[in-house]
N, C-alpha and C positions, 0 to 999 in steps of 0.2 A: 475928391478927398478920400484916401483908405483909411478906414478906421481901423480896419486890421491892426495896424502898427500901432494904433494910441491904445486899444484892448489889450496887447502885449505889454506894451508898456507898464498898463496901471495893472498888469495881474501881478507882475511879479513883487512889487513891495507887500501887498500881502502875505507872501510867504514869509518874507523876512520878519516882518509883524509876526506873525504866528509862529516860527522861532523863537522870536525874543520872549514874546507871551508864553513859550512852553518853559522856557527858560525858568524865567519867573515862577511862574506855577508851581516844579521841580523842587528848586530851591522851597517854597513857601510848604509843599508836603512834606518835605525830608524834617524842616523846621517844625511842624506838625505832630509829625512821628514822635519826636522827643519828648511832646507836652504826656503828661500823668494819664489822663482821661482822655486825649484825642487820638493817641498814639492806634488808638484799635480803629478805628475809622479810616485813617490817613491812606492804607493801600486800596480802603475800596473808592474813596475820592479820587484818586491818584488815576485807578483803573477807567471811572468815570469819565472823568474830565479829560486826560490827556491821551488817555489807548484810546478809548468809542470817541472822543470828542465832542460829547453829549454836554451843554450846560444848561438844561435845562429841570426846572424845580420839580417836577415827579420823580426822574433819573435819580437825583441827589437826593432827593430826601426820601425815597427807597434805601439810600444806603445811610445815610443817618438813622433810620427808624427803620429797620429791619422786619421789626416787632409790631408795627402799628399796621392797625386794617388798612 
């Protein structure tokens, strides 16, 4: 049995997945940027999430709260 072939196999839908999900993401910052009071947030989300690929809540909430110890 090669498992090689079935490890190819199931990597690459992943990718696809994480396309679509930058997809989304993209769309949902741009839609962001436009609000009154989020719009100043939105590129350091944007830089967050989709350039470092970092989803996790220190990362993020660093750039929500700047200002907080």
């Amino acid at each position: 049995m090669d498992t090689t072939e079935n490890q190819t196999e199931t990597a690459e839908p992943p990718a696809k997945i994480k396309s679509v999900a930058a997809t989304i993401l993209r769309e949902f910052f741009q839609a962001l940027e436009k609000e009154e009071y989020l719009g100043e947030v939105a590129p350091g989300l944007r830089k967050v999430v989709l350039e470092e690929g970092t989803l996790r809540e220190p990362a993020i909430r660093a750039t929500l709260f700047p200002d907080a110890p």
